[in-house]
C-alpha positions as CSV (number, residue, x, y, z in Angstrom):
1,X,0.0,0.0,0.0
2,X,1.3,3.3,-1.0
3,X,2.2,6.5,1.3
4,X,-0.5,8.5,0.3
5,X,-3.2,5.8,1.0
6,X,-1.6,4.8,4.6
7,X,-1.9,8.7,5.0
8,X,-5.3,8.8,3.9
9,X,-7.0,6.2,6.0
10,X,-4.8,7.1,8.7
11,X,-6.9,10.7,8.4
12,X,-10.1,9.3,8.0
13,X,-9.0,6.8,11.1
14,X,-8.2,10.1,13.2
15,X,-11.1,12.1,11.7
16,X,-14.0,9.7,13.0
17,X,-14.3,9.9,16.4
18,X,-14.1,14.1,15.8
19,X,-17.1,13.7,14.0
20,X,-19.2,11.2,16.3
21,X,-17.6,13.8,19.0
22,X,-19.8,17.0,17.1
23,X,-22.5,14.8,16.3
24,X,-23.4,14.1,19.5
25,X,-22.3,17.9,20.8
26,X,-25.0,19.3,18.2
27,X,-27.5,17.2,19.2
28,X,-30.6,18.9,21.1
29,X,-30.3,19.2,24.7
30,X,-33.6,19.2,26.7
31,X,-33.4,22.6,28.8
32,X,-35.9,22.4,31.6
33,X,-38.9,24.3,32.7
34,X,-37.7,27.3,34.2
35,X,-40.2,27.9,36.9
36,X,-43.4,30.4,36.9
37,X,-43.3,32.8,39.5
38,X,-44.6,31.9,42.4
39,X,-46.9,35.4,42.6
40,X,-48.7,34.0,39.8
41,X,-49.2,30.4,40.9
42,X,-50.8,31.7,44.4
43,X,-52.7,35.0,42.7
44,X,-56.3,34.9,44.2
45,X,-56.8,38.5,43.7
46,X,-56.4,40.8,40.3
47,X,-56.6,44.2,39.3
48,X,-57.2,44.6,35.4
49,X,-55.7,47.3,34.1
50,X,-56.4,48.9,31.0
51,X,-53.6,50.4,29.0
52,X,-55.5,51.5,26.4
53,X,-54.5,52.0,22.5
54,X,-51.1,52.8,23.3
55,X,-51.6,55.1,20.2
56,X,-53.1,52.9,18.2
57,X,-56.5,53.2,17.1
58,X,-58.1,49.9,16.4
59,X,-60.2,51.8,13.6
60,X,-57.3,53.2,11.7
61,X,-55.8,49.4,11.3
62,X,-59.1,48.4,9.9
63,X,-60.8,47.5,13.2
64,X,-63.8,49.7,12.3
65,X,-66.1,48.8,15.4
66,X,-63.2,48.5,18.3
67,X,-63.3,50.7,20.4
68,X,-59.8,51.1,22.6
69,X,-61.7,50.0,25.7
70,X,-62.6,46.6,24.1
71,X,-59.6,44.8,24.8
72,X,-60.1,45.7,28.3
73,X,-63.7,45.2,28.8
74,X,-63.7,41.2,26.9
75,X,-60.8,40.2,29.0
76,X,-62.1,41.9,32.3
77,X,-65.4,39.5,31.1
78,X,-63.8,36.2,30.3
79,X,-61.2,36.7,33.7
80,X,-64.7,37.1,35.9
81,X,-66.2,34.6,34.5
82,X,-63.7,31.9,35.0
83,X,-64.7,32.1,38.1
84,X,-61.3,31.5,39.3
85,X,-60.0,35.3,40.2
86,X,-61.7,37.3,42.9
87,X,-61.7,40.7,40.3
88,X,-60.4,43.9,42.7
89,X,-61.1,47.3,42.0
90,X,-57.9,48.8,43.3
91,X,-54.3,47.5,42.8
92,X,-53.8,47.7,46.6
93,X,-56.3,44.9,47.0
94,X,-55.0,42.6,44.1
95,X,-52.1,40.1,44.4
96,X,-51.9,40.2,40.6
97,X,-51.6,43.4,38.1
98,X,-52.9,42.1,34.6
99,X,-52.4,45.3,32.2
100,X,-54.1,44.5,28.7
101,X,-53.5,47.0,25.9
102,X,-54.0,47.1,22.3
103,X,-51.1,48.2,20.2
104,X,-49.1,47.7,17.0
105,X,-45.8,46.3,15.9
106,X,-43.9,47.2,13.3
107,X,-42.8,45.0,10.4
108,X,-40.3,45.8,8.1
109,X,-40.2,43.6,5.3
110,X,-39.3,46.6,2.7
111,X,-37.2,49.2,3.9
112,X,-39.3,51.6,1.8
113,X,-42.9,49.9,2.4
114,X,-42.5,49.1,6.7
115,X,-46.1,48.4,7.8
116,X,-47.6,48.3,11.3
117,X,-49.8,45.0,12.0
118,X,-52.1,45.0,15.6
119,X,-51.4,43.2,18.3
120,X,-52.5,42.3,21.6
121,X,-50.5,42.3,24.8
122,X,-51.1,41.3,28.4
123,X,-48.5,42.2,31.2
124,X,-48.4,40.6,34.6
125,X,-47.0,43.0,37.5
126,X,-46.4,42.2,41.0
127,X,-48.2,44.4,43.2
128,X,-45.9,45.2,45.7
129,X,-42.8,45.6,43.7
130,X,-44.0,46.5,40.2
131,X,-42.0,43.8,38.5
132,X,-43.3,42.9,35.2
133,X,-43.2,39.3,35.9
134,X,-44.8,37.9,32.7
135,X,-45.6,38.8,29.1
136,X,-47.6,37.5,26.2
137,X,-48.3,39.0,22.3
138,X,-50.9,37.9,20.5
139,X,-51.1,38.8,16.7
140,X,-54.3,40.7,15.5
141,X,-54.6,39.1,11.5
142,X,-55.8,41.6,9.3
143,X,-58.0,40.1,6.8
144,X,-59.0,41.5,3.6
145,X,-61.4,40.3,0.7
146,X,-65.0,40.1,0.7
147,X,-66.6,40.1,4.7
148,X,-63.3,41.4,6.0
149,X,-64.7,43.8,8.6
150,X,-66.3,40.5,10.1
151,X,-63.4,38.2,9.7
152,X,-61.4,41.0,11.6
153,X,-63.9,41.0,14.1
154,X,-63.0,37.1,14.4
155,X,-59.6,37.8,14.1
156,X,-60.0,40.0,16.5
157,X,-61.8,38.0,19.7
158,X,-59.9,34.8,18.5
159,X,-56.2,37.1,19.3
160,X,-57.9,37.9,23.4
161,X,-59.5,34.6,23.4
162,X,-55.9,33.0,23.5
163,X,-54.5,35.9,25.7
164,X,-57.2,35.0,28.2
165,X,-55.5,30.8,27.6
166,X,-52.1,32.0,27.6
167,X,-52.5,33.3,31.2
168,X,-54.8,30.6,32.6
169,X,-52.4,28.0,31.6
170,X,-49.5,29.7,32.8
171,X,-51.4,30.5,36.6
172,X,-52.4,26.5,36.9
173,X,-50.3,24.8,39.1
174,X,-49.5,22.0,35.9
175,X,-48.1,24.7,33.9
176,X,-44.2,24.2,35.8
């Protein structure tokens, strides 16, 4: 066997275990659950605030019959009827600050065209410190073509309904 075939497998040889060495470095490791703050797990008590429209006026992105107090008023509705919160009026009394707002984010996917696309948000604040504990977006779509104002209006309750699922799941105990 020549040289340069010795040197070759000899390569190969050396350049295998390398290999299985990044193959098994790259291969996914399971990060675990970091946990849910406690505050939210033992909430009893809320205070909904409303943050308002931020600026953004639902009717200007094509929400024609939103009002900026809507995003407040449905959530307030679906969080008292869970039946699950006890609903204060004053942040004092709550363990839990839930602030929902209705807002816009912008999307640049042509420097010279950026457009803004609606969203919804929900913060969750501690009350005794102020600490912005937890945060979820939700993506308003923006339907067009024939019956957009009421696919909008769908698009629309569907974006608060999973708000309203994003922070029940996280509050349950199963959710760490």
């Amino acid at each position: 066997m020549s040289t340069q075939w010795q040197r070759a497998i000899l390569c190969f040889v050396l350049q295998v275990p390398i290999l299985f060495a990044l193959a098994q470095a790259q291969q996914p490791k399971e990060i675990p659950a970091a946990p849910v703050p406690s505050q939210i797990l033992a909430a009893k008590r809320l205070f909904i605030s409303n943050a308002g429209g931020e600026g953004a006026d639902p009717r200007a992105l094509g929400f024609l019959d939103v009002d900026l107090n809507r995003p407040y008023n449905q959530f307030y509705a679906a969080i008292k009827n869970s039946g699950k919160y006890e609903l204060v009026s004053t942040p004092v009394d709550a363990d839990l600050i839930l602030e929902i707002r209705f807002t816009h984010s912008l999307i640049v996917e042509d420097m010279y065209r950026p457009r803004y696309t609606p969203v919804l948000k929900l913060r969750i604040l501690d009350t005794k410190t102020g600490a912005l504990l937890w945060a979820f977006t939700e993506g308003v779509r923006t339907p067009g073509g024939p019956h957009y104002k009421e696919k909008r209006e769908s698009a629309f309750d569907q974006a608060l309904n999973a708000l309203f699922d994003d922070f029940t799941k996280l509050a349950s105990p199963r959710a760490n």
